[in-house]
N, C-alpha and C positions, 0 to 999 in steps of 0.2 A: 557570409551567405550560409544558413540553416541546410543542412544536406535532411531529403527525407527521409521518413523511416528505411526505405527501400531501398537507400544508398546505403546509409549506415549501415544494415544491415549482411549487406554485400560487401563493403568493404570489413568490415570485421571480419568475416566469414574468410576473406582474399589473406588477413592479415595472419589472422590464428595459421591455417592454411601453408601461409610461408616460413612462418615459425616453426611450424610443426616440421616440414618437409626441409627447413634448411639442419634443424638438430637433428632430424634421422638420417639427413644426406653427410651431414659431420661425422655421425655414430660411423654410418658404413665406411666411408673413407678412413678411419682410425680403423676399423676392424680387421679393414684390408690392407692396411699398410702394417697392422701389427701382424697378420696372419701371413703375409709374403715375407715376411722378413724374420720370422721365426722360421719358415720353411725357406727358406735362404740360406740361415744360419744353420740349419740343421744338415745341407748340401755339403756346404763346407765344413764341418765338422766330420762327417762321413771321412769323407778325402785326408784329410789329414789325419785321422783314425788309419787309415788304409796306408797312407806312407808313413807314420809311423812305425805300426807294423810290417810293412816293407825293411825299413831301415835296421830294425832289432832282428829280422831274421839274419840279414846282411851281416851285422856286426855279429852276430852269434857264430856266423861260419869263419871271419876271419880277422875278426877282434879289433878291425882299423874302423874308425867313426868316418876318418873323409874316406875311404876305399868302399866302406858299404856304403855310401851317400850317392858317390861314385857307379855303383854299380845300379842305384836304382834310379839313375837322374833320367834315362830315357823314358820310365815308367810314370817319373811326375810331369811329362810331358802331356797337359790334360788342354784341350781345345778348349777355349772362352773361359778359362781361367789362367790366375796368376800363380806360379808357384814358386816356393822358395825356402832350401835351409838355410836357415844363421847361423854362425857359432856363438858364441856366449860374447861375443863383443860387439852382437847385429851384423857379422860381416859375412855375406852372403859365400857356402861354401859348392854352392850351386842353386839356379837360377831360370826360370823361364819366364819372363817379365809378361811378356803379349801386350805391351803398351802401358804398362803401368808402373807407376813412380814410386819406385818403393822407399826414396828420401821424404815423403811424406810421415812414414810412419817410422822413420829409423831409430827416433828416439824410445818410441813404443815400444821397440823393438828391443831395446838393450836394458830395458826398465822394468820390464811386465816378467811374474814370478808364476803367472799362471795364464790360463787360458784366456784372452779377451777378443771381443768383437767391436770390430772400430768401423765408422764410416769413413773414405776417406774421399775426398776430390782429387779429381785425376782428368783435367780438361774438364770438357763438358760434360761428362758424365761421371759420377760418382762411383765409388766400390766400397761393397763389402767387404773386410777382411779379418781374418782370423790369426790370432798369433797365439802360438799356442808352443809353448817350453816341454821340451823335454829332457829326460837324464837317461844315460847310459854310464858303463864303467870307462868305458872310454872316455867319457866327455858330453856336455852338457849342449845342447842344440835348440833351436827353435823352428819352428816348421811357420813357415808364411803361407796362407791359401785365399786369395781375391780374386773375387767375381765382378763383374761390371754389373751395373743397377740399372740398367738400360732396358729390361725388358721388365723389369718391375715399374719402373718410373711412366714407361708406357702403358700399363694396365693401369696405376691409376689416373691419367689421363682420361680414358678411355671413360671408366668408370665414371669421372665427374662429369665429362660431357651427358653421358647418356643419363645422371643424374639431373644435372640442370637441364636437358630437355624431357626428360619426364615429371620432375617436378614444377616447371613450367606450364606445362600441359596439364597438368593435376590440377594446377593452380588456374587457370584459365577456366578449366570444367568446370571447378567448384566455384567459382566468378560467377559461370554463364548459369549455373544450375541455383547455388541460391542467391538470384535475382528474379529468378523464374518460381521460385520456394515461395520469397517475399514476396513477389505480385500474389500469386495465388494464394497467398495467405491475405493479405493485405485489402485481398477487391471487396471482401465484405462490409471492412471497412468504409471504404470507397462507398459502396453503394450506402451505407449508413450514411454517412457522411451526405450524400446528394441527398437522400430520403429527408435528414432531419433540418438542411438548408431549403427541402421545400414547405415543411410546417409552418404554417403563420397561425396570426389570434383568429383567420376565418377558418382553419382546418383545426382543430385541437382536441380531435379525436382521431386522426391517424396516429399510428404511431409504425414503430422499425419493424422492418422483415428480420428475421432469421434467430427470433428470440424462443425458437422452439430447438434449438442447436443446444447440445451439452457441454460444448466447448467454451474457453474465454469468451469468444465473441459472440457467442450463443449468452452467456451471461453478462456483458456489458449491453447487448439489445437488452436483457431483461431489466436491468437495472435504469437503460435511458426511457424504458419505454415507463419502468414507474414511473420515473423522475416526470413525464409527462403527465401521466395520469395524476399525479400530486397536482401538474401546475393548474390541469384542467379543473382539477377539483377546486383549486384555490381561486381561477378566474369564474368561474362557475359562486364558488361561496361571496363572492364579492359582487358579483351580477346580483345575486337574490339579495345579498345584503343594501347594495342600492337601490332594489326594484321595495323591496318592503319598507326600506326606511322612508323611499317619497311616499309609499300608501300611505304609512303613519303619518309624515308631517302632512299631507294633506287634508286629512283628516280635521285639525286642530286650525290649523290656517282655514280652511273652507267655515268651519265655524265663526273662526271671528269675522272673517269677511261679510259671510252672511248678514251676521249680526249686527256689523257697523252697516252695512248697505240698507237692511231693512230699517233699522234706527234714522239714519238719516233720509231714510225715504220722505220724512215731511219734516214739513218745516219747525212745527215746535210738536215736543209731546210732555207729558209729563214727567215729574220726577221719580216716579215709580219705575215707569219705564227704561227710563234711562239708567235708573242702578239696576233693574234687571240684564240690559245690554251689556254695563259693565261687569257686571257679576260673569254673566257667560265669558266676556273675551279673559277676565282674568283668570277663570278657572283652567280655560282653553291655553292662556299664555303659559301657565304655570306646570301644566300637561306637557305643553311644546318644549319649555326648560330645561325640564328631567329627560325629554327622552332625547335633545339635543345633547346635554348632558353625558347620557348613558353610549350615546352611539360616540360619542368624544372619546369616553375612555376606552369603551371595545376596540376605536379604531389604532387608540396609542398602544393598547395591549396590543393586537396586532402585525405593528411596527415595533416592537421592545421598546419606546417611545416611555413608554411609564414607569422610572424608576421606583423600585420601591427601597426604599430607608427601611431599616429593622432600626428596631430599640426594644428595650423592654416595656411589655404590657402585659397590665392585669387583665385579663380576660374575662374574669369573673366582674370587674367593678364596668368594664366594657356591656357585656351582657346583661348587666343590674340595671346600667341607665337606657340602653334601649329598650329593655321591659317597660320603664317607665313612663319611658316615652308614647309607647307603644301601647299603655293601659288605657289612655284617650279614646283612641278608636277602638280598642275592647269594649268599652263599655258602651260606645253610641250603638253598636249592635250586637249589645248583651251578651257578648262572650268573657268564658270564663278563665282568665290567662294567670295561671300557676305557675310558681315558678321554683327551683330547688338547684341553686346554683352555691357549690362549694368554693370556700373564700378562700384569696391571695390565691389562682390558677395563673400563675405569672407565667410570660411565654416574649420570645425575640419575634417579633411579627412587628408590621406597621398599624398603628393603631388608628388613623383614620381609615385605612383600608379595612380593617378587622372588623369596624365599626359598621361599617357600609355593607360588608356583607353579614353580619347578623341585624341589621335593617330591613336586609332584602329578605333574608329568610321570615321575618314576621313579618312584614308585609303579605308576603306570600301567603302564609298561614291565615293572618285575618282575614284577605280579599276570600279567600277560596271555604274557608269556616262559614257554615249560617248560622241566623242570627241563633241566640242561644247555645252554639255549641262552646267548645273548648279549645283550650291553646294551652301545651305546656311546655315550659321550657328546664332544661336540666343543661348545671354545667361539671364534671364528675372530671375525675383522673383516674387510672388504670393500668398502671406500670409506668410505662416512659412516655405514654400520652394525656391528651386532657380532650375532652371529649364536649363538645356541642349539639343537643337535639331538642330540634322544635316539632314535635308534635302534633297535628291538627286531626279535629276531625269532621273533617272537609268531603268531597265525595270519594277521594282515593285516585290513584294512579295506577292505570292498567299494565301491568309487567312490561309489553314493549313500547312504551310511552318511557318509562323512565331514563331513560339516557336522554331522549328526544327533548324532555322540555328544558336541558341545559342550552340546546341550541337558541339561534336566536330569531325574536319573533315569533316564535313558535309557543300559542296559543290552545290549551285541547279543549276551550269553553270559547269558540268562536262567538258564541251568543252574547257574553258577559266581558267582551273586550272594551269596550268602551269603559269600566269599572275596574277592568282589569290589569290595562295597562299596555306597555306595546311586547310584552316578553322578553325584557332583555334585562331582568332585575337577577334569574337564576345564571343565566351566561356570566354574569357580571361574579356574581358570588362564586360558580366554578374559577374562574379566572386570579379572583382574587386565593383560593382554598391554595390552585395549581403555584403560584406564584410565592406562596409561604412552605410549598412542598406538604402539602395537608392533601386533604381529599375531604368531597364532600361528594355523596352518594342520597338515594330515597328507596325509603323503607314503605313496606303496608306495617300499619297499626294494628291492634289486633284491637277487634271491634269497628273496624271503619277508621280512613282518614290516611292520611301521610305519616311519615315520619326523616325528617331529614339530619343527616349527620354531617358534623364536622368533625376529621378528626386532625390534630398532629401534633406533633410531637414535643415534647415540654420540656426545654431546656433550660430550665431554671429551679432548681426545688425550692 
């Protein structure tokens, strides 16, 4: 089972939390157990300092080690401690036990050369003890001084209890508090969430609340809310893309139909007639072709549907034959097509595609040239490019027209469409330019007329 974000959330926060509070409730319990037991050890240390010095005044007045021991044994009589001299063979020369086993430490006792501090077990509760050697000229002695651990052992008791129910409690709040975080972080969310399960293809101009926020979720509204406007624009370019593609084909179809229906309106006509009928439906079919044709590839550009293959091509011998081709209809409407294309322009592109859009650029050029004008074409190199421009001097393109007629269908001689074609000859040529990572842009002539570039880049010298 997926825990939600709100869970997750909470329980990390629960876990970090425990972590955190079980190492700082470890720190303090070490802190305390090292601070009670240096001021423990510093108690008895005291005490044995003091009968110490008890003992050497003793022996100072009457030079006997057990007689001054002797005279100060009522003085190491200390309530809730243990005391005790040794002689140098651990054997106790006086003694106040108070319950504690000093066979525990006897070995300690006859072994240790200097002061030491020993825990030892004694029943249920443990002690502290000090054994701590002394010399006189008399004779060498050891001073025993143990404490029970019974009131340190109960403070930290105490301590860990009131640790685990504060850190318990810590833990719980910060439970209860970020789940309460994460919803109110989260409900934005939430309501996104509902808002964009209620968009469909009949609403596709709503878009998410809260994209005026500076926050994350101030900027993932901004970001879904593009992502819609993209789709909208995408269903939107595909609405018009099939509302203009039926106008065209109907177009070409309503011709031929006409044309077959009125033909076979009787029964016989002549043969005049009838290559005129076919003359229209074939000009009409071969209209319908090309733009069945064009609208195929746009639709596979598209889709990334259209592989393109690179290989090497001459650009220059590409551009030589479509001039040629292209000097046919130069001439049925007296224009005059120039050309100045520098040889072996060799370039990695696909060369039926390369082909097809320096097609469409003269086409372009002559449909749009009147009759007598001109078309030039140049093919140049320039550092690390190689450069395409068709030239026309046509009636010109109005500065905000010029991005527009890449689109598609997009006509700026609505009068001359029928001659002109359905608009999808420059779409075609951007698509191809985009696809070779080239660029192909339009220029004003000087003097009147177009000027269109292709450029990119020339990987081959």
């Amino acid at each position: 089972m997926t825990l939600s974000i709100r869970w997750r959330l909470t329980l990390w926060v629960v876990a970090l939390m425990t972590a955190a509070l079980t190492a700082f409730g470890a720190g303090v319990l070490w802190l305390q157990g090292r601070w009670t037991r240096v001021e423990l050890d510093a108690g008895l240390a005291n005490v044995a300092a003091t009968a110490a010095r008890m003992i050497d005044e003793e022996f100072a007045e009457n030079g006997n080690l057990a007689r001054a021991v002797g005279e100060v044994r009522a003085s190491l009589n200390v309530p809730g401690l243990a005391t005790a001299v040794l002689d140098a063979h651990g054997r106790p020369i006086t003694a106040h036990w108070h319950g504690f086993d000093a066979s525990r430490v006897a070995d300690d006792a006859r072994q240790t050369d200097h002061a030491v501090f020993l825990t030892a077990p004694a029943g249920a509760t443990p002690w502290r003890v000090l054994l701590a050697p002394e010399h006189t000229p008399g004779g060498a002695y050891a001073l025993l001084i143990a404490r029970p651990m019974d009131d340190v052992n109960r403070q930290r008791s105490t301590l860990t209890r009131v640790l685990l129910v504060a850190g318990s409690s810590v833990v719980l709040m910060a439970g209860v508090l970020s789940w309460w975080v994460a919803s109110s972080a989260l409900r934005p969310v939430t309501v996104m969430a509902q808002e964009a399960h209620a968009i469909t293809a009949d609403t596709p101009d709503w878009r998410l609340d809260g994209a005026t926020a500076s926050d994350e979720l101030g900027q993932l509204a901004r970001a879904f809310n593009a992502l819609l406007a993209r789709l909208a624009q995408s269903a939107k370019t595909q609405r018009d893309f099939m509302a203009d593609a039926s106008h065209e084909l109907r177009t070409p179809v309503s011709v031929i139909k006409t044309a077959a229906e009125v033909t076979l309106d009787r029964d016989t006509r002549d043969e005049e007639e009838y290559r005129d009928a076919l003359t229209i439906i074939e000009q009409q079919s071969n209209r319908l072709s090309r733009l069945v044709e064009d609208m195929f590839v746009l639709a596979r550009a598209d889709a990334d549907g259209q592989a393109i293959v690179m290989g090497l091509t001459d650009l220059s011998a590409v551009v030589a034959e479509c001039c040629r081709a292209a000097s046919v209809v130069a001439a049925a409407k007296h224009i005059q097509l120039s050309t100045r294309i520098e040889p072996e322009r060799t370039v990695v592109g696909n060369d039926s595609l390369l082909r097809r859009l320096v097609t469409n650029l003269l086409d372009n050029a002559l449909q749009y040239t009147p009759n007598g004008g001109a078309v030039d074409v140049a093919v140049t190199r320039a550092g690390s490019a190689v450069t395409l421009t068709v030239a026309d001097t046509g009636p010109g393109i109005p500065v905000h027209e010029r991005e527009r007629i890449f689109e598609r269908f997009v006509r700026l001689d609505e009068a001359r469409s029928e001659s002109a074609g359905a608009g999808l000859g420059l779409p075609i040529a951007r698509w191809i330019a985009r696809g070779h990572n080239a660029t192909l842009f339009v220029e004003e002539r000087k003097g009147g007329g177009s000027v269109f570039t292709f450029r990119m880049a020339i990987e081959v010298v």
